[in-house]
mmCIF file as Biopython writes it, N, C-alpha, C and O atoms, coordinates in Angstrom:
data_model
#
loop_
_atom_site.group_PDB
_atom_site.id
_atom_site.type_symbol
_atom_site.label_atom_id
_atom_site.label_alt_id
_atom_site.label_comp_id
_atom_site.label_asym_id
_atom_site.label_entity_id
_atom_site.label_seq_id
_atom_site.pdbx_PDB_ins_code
_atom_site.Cartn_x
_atom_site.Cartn_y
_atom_site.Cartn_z
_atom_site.occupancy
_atom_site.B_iso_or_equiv
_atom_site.auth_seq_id
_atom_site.auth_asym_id
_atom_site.pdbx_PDB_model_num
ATOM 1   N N  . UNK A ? 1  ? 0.841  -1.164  0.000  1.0 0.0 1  A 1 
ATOM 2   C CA . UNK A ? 1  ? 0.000  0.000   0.000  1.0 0.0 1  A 1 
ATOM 3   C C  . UNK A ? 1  ? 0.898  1.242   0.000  1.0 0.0 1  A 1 
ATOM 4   O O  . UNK A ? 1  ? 1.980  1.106   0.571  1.0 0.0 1  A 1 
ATOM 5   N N  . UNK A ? 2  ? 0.626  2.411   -0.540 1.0 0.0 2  A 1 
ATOM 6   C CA . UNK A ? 2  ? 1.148  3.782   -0.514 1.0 0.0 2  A 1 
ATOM 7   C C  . UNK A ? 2  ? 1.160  4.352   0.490  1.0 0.0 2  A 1 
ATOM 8   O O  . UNK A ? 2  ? 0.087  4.462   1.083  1.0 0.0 2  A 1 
ATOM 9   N N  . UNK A ? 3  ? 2.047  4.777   0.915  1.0 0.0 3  A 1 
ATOM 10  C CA . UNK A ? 3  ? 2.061  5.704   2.454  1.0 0.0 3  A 1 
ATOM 11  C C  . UNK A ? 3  ? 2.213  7.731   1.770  1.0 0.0 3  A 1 
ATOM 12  O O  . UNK A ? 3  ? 1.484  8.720   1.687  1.0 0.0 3  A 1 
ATOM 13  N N  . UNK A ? 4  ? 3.476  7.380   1.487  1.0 0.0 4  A 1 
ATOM 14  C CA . UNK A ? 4  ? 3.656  8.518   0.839  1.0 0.0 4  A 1 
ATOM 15  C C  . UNK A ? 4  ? 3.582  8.409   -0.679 1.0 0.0 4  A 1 
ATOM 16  O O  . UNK A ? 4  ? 4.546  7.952   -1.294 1.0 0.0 4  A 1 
ATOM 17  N N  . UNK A ? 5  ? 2.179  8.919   -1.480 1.0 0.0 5  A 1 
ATOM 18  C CA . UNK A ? 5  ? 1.665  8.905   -2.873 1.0 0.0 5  A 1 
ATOM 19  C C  . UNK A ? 5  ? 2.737  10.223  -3.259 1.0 0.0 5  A 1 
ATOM 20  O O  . UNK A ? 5  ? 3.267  9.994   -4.346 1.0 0.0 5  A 1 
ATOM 21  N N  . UNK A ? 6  ? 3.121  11.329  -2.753 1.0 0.0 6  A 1 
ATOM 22  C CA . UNK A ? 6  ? 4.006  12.788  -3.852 1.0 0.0 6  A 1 
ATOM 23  C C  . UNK A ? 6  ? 5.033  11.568  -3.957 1.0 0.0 6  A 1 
ATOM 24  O O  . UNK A ? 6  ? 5.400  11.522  -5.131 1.0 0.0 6  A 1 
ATOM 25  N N  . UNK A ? 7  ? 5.413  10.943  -3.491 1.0 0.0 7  A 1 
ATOM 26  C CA . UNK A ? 7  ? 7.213  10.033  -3.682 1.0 0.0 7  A 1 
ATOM 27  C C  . UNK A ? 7  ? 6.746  8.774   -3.873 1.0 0.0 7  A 1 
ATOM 28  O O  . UNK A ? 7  ? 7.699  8.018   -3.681 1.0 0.0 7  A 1 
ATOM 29  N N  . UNK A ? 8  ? 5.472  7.968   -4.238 1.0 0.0 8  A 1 
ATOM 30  C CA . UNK A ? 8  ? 5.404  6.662   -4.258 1.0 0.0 8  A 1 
ATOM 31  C C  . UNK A ? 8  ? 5.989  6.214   -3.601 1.0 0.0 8  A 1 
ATOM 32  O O  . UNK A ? 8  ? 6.778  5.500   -4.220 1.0 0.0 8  A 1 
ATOM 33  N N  . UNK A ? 9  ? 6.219  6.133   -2.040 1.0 0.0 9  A 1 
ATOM 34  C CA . UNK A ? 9  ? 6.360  5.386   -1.213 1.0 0.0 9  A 1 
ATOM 35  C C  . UNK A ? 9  ? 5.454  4.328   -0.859 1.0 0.0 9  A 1 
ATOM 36  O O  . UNK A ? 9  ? 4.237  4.431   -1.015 1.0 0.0 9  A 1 
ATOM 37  N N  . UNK A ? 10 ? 6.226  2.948   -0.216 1.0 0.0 10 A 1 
ATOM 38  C CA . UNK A ? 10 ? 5.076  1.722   -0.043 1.0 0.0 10 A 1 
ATOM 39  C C  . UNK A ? 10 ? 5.489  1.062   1.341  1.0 0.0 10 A 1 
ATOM 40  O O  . UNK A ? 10 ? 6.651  0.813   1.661  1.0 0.0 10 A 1 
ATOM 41  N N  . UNK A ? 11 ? 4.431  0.831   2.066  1.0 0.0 11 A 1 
ATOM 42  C CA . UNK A ? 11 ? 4.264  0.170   3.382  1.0 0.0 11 A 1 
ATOM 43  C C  . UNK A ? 11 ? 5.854  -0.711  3.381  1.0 0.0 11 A 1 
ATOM 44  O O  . UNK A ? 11 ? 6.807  -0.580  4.150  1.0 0.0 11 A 1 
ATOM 45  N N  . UNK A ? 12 ? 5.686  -1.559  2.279  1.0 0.0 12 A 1 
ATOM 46  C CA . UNK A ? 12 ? 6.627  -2.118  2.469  1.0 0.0 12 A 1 
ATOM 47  C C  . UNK A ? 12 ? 8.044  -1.785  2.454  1.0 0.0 12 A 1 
ATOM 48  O O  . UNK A ? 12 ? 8.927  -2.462  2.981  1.0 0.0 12 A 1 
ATOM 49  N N  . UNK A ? 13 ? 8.260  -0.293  1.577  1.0 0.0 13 A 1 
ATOM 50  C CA . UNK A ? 13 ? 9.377  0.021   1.177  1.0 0.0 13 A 1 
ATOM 51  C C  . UNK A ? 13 ? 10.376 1.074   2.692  1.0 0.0 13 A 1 
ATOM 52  O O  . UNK A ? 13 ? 11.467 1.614   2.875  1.0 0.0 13 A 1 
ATOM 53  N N  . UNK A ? 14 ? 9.073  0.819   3.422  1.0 0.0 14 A 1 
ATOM 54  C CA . UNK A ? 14 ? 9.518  1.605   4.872  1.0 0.0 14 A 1 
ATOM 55  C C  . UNK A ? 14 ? 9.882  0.650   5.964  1.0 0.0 14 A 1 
ATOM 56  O O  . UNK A ? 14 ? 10.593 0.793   6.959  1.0 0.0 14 A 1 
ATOM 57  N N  . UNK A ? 15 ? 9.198  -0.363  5.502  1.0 0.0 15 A 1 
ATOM 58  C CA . UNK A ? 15 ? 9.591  -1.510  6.727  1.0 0.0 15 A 1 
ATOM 59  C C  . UNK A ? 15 ? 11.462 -2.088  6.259  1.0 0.0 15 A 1 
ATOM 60  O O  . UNK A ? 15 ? 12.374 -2.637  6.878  1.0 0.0 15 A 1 
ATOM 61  N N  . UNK A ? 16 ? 11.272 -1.586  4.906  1.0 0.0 16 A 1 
ATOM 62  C CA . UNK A ? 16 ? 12.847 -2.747  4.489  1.0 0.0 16 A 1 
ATOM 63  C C  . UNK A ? 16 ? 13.607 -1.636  4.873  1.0 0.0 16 A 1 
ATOM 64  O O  . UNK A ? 16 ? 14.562 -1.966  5.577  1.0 0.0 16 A 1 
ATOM 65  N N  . UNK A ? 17 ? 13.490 -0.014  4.582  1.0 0.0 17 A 1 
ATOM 66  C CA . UNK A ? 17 ? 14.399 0.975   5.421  1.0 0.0 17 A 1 
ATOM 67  C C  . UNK A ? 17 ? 14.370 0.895   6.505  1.0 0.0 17 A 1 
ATOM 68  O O  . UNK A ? 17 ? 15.257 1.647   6.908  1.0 0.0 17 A 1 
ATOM 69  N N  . UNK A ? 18 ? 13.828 0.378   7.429  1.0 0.0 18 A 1 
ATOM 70  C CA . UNK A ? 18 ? 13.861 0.304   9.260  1.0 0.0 18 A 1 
ATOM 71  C C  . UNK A ? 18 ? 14.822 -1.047  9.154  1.0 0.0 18 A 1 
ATOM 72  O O  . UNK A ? 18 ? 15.923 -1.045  9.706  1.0 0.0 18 A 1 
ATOM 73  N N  . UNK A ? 19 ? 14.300 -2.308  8.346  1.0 0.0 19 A 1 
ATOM 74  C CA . UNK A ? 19 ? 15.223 -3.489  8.611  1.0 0.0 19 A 1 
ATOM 75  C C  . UNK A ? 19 ? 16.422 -2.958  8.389  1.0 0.0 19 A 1 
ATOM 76  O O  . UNK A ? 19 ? 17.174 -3.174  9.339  1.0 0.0 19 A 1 
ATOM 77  N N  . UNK A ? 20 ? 16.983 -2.262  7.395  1.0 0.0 20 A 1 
ATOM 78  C CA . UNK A ? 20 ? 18.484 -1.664  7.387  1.0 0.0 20 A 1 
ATOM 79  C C  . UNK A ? 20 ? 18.679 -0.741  8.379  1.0 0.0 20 A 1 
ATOM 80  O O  . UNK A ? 20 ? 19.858 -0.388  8.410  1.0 0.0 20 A 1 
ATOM 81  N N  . UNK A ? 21 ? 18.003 -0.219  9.190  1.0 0.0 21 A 1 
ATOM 82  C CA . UNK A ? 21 ? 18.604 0.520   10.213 1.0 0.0 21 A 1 
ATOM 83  C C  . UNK A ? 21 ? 18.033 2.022   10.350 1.0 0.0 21 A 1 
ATOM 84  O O  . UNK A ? 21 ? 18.464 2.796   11.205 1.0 0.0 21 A 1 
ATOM 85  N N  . UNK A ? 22 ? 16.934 2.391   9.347  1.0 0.0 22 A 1 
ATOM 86  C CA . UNK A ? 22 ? 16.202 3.425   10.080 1.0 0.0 22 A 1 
ATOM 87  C C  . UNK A ? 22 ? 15.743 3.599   11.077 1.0 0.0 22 A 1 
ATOM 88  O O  . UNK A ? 22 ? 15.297 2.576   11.597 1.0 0.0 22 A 1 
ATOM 89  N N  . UNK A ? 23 ? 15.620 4.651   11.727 1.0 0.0 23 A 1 
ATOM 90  C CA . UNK A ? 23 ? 15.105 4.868   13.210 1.0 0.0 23 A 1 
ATOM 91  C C  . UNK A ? 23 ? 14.471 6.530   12.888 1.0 0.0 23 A 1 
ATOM 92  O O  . UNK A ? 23 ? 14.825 7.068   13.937 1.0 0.0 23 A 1 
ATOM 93  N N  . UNK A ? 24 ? 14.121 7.076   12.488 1.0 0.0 24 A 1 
ATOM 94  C CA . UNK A ? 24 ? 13.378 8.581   12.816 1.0 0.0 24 A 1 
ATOM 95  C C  . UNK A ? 24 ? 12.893 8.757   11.498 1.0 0.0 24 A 1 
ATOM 96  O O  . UNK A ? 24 ? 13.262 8.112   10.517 1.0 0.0 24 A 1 
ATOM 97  N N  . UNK A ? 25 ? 12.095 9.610   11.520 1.0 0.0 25 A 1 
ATOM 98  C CA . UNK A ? 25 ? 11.099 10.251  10.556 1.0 0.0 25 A 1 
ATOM 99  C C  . UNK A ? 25 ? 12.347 10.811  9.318  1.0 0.0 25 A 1 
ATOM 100 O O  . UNK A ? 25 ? 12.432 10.498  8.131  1.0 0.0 25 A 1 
ATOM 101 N N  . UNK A ? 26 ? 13.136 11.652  10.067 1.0 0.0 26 A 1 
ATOM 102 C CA . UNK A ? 26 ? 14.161 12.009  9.035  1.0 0.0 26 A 1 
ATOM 103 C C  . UNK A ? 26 ? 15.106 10.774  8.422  1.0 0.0 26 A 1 
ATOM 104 O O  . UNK A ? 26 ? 15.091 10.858  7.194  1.0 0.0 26 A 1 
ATOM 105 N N  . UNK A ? 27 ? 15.719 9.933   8.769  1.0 0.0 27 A 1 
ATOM 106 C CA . UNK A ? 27 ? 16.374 8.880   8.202  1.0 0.0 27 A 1 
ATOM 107 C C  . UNK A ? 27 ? 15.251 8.964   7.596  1.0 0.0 27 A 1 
ATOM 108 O O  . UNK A ? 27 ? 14.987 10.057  7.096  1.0 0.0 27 A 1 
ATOM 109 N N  . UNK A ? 28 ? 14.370 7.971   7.472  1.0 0.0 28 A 1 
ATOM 110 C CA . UNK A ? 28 ? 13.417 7.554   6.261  1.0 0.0 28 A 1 
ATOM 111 C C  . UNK A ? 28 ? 13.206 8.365   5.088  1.0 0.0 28 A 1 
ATOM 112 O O  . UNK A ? 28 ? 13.301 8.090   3.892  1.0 0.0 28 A 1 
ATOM 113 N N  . UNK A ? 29 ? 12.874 9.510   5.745  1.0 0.0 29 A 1 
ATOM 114 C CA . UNK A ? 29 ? 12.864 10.639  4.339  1.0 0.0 29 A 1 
ATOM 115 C C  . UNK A ? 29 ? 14.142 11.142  3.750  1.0 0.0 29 A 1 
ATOM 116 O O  . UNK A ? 29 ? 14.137 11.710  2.658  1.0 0.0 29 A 1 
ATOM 117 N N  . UNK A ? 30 ? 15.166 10.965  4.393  1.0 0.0 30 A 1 
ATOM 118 C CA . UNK A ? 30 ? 16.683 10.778  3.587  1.0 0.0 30 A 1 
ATOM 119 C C  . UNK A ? 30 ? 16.585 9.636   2.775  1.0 0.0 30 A 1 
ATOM 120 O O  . UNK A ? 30 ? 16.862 9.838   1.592  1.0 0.0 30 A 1 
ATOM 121 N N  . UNK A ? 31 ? 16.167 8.134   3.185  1.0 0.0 31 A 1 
ATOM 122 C CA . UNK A ? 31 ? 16.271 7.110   2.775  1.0 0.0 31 A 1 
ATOM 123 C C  . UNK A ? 31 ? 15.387 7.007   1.167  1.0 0.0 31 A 1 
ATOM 124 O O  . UNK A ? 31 ? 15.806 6.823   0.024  1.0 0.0 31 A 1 
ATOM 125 N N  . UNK A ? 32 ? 13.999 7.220   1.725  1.0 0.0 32 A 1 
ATOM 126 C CA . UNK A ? 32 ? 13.054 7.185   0.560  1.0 0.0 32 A 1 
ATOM 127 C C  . UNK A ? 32 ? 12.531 8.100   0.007  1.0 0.0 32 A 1 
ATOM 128 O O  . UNK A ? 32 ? 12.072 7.908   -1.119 1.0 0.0 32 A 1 
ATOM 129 N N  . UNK A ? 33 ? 12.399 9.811   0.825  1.0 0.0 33 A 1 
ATOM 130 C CA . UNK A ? 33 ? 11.778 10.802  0.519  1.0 0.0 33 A 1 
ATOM 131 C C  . UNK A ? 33 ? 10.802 11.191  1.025  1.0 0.0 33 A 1 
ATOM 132 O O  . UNK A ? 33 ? 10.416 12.353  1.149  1.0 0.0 33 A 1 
ATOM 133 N N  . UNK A ? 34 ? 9.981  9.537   1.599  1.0 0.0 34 A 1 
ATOM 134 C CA . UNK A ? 34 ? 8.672  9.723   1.965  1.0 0.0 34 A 1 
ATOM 135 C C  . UNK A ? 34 ? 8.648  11.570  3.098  1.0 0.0 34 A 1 
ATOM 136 O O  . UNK A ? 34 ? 9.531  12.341  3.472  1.0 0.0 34 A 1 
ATOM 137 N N  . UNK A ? 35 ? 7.619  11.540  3.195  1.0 0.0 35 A 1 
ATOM 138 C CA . UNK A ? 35 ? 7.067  13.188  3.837  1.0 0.0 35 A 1 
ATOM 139 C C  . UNK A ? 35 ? 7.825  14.239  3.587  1.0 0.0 35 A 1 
ATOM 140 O O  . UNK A ? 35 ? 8.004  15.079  4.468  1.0 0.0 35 A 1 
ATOM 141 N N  . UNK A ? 36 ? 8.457  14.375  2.207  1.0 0.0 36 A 1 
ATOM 142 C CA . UNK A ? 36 ? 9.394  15.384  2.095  1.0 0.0 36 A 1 
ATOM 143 C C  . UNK A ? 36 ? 8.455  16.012  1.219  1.0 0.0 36 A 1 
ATOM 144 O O  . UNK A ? 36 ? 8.702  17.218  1.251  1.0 0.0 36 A 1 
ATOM 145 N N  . UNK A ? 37 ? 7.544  15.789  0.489  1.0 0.0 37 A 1 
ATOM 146 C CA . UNK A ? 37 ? 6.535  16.820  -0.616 1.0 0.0 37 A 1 
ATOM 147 C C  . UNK A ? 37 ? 5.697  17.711  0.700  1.0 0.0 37 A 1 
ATOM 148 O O  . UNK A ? 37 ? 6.108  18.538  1.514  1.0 0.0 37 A 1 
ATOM 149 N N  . UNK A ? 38 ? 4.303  17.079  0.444  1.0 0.0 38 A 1 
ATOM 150 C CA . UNK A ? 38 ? 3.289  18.000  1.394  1.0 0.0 38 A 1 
ATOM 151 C C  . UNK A ? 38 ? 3.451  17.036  2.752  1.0 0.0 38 A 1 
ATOM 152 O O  . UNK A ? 38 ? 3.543  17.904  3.619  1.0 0.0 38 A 1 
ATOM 153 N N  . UNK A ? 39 ? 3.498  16.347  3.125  1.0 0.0 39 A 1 
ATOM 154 C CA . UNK A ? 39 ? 4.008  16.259  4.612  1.0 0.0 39 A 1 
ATOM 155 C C  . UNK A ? 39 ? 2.405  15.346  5.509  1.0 0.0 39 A 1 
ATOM 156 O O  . UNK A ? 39 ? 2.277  15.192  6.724  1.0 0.0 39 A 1 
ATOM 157 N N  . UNK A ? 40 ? 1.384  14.885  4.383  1.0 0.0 40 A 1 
ATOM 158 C CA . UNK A ? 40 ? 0.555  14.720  4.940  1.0 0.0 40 A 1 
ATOM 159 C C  . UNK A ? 40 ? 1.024  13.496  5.281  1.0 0.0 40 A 1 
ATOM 160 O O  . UNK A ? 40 ? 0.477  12.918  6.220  1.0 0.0 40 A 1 
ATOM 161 N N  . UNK A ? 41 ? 1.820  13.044  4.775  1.0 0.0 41 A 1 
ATOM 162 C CA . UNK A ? 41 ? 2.017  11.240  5.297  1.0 0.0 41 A 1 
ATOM 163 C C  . UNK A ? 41 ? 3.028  11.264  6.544  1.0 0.0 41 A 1 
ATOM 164 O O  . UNK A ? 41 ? 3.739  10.262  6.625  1.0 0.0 41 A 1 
ATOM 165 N N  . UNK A ? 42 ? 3.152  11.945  7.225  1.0 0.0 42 A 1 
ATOM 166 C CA . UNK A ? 42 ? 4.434  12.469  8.299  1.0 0.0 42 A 1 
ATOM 167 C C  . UNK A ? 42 ? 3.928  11.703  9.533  1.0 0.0 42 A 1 
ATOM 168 O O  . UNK A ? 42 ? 4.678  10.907  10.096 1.0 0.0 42 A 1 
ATOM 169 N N  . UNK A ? 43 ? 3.043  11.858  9.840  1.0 0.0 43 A 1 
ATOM 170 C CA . UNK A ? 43 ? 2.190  11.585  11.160 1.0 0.0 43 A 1 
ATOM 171 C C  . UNK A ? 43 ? 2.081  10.143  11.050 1.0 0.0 43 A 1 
ATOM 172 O O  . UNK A ? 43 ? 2.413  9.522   12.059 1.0 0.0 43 A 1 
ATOM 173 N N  . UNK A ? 44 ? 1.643  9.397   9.930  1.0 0.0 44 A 1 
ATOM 174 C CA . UNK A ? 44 ? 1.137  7.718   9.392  1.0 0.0 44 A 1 
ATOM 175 C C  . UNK A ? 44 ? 2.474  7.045   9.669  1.0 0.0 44 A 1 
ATOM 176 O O  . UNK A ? 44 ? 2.558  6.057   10.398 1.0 0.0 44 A 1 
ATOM 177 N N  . UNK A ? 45 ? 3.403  7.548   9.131  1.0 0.0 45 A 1 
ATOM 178 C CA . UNK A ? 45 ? 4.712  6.982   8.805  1.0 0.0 45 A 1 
ATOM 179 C C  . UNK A ? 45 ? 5.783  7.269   10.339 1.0 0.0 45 A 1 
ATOM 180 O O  . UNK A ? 45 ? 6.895  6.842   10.649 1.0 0.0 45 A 1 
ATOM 181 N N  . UNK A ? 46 ? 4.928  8.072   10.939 1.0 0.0 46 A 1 
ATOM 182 C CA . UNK A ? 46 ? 5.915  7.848   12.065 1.0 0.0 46 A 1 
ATOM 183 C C  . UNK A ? 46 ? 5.526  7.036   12.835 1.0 0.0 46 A 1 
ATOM 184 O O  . UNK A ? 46 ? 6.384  6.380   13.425 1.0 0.0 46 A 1 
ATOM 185 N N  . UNK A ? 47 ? 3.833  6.732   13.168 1.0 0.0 47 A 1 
ATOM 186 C CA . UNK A ? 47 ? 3.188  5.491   14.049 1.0 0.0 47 A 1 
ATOM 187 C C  . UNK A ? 47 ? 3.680  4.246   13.750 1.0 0.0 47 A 1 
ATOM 188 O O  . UNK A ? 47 ? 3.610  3.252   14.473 1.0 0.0 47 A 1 
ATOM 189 N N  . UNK A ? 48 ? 4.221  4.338   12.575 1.0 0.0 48 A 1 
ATOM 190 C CA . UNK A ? 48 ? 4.593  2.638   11.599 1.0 0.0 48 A 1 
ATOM 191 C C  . UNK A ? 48 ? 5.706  2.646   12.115 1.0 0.0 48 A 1 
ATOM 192 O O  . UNK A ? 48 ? 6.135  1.549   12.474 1.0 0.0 48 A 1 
ATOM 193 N N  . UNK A ? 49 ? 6.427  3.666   12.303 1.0 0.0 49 A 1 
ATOM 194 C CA . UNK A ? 49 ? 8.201  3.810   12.575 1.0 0.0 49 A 1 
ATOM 195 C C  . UNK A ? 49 ? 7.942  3.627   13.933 1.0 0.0 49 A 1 
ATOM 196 O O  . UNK A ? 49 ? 8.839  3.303   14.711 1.0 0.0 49 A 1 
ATOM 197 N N  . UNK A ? 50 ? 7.072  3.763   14.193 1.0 0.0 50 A 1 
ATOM 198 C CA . UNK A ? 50 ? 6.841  3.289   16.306 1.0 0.0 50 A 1 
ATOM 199 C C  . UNK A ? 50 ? 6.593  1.971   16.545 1.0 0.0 50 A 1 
ATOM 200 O O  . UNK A ? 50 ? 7.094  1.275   17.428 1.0 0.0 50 A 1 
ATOM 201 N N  . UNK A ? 51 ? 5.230  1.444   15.133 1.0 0.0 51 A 1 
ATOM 202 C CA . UNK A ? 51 ? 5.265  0.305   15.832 1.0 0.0 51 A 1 
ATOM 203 C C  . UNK A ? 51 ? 6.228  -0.672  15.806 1.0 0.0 51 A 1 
ATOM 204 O O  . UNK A ? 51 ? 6.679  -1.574  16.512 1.0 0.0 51 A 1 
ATOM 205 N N  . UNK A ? 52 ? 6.381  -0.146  14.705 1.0 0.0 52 A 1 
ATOM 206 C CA . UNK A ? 52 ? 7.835  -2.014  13.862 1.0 0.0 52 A 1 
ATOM 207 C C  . UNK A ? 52 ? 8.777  -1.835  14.901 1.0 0.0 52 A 1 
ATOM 208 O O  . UNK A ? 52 ? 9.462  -2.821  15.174 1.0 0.0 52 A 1 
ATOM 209 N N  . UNK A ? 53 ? 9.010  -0.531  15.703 1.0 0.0 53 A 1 
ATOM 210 C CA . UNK A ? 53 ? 10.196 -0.999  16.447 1.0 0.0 53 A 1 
ATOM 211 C C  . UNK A ? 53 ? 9.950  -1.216  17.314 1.0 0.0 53 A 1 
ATOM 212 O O  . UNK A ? 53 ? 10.854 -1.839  17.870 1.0 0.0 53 A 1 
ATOM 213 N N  . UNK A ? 54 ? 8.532  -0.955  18.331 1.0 0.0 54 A 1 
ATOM 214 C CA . UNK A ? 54 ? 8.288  -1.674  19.370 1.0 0.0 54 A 1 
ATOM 215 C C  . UNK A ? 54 ? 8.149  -3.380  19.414 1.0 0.0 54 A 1 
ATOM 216 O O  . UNK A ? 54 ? 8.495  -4.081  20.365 1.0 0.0 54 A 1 
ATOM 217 N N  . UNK A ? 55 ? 7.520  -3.885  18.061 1.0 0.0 55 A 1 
ATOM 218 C CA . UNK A ? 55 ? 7.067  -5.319  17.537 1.0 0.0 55 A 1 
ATOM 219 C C  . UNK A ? 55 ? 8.389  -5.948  18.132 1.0 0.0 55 A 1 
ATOM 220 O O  . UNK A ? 55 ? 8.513  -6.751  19.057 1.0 0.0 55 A 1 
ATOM 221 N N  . UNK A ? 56 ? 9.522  -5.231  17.173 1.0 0.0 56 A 1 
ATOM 222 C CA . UNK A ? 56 ? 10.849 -5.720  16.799 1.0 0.0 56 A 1 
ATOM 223 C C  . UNK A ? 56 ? 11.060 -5.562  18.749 1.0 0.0 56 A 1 
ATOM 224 O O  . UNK A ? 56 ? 11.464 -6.653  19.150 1.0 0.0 56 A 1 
ATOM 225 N N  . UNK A ? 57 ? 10.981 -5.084  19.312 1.0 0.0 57 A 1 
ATOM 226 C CA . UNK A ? 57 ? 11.994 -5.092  20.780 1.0 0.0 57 A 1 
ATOM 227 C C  . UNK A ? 57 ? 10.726 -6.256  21.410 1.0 0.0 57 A 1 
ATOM 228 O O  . UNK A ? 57 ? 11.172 -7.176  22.096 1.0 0.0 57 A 1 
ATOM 229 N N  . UNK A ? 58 ? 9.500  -6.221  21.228 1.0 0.0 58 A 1 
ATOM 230 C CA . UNK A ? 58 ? 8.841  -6.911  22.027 1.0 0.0 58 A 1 
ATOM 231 C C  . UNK A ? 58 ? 9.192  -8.627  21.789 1.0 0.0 58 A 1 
ATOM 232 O O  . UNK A ? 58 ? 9.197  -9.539  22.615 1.0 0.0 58 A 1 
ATOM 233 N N  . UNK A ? 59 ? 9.513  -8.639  20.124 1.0 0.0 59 A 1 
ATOM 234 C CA . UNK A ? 59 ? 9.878  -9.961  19.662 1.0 0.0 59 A 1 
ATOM 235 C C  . UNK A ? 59 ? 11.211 -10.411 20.532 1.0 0.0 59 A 1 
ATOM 236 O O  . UNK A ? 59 ? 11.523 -11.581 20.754 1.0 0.0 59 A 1 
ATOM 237 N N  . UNK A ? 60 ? 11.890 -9.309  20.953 1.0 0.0 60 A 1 
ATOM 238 C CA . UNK A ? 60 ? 13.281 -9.726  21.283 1.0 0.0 60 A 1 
ATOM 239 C C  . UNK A ? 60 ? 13.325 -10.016 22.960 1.0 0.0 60 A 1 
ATOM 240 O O  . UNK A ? 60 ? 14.350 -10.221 23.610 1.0 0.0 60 A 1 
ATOM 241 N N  . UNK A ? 61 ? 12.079 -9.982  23.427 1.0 0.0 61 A 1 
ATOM 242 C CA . UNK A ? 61 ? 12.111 -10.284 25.044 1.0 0.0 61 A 1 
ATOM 243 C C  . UNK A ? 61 ? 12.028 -11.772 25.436 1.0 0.0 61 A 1 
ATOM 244 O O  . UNK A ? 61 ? 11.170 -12.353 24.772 1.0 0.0 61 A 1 
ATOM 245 N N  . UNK A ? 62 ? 12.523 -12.377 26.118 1.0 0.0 62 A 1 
ATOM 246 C CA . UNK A ? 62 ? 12.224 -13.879 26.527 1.0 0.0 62 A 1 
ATOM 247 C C  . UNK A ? 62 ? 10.972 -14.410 27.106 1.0 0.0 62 A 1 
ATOM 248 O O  . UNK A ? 62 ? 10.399 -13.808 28.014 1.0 0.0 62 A 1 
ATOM 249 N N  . UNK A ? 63 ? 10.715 -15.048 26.820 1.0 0.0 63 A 1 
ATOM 250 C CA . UNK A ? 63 ? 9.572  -15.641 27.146 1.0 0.0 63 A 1 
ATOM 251 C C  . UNK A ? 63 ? 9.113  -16.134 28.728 1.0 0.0 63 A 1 
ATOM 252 O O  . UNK A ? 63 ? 9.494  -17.258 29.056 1.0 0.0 63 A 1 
ATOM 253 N N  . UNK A ? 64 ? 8.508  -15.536 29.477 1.0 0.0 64 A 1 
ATOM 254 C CA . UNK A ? 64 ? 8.495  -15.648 30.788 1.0 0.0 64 A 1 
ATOM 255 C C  . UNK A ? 64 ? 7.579  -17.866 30.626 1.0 0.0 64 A 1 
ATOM 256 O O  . UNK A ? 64 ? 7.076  -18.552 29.737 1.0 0.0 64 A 1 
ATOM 257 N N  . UNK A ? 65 ? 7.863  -17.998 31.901 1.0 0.0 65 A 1 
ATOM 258 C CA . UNK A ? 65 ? 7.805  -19.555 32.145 1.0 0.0 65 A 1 
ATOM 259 C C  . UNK A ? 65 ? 7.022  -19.451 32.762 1.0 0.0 65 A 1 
ATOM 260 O O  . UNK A ? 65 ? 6.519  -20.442 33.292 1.0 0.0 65 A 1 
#
């Protein structure tokens, strides 16, 4: 799906910039551009940039017994 339509950005194309090591709104838009036109996708794309990395730390906790 499109996140950022001014740069054709795609759901997916933000998750593979976080797997390489994005972390902030700005990396990404260095990375892909996304929210660098009108900025409406700024807010969407940072909740996504919150969750994948919470997912990603929650995946990484041990499993209580």
């Amino acid at each position: 799906m499109f996140i950022c339509v001014c740069n054709g950005v795609t759901e997916r194309q933000i998750r593979e910039a976080i797997d390489r090591g994005a972390r902030s709104l700005p990396e990404l838009t260095a990375a892909l551009g996304v929210a660098a036109g009108c900025g409406a996708c700024a807010d969407h794309t940072r909740c996504m940039l919150e969750s994948f990395l919470l997912a990603r730390e929650l995946d990484a906790l041990p499993c209580a017994a």
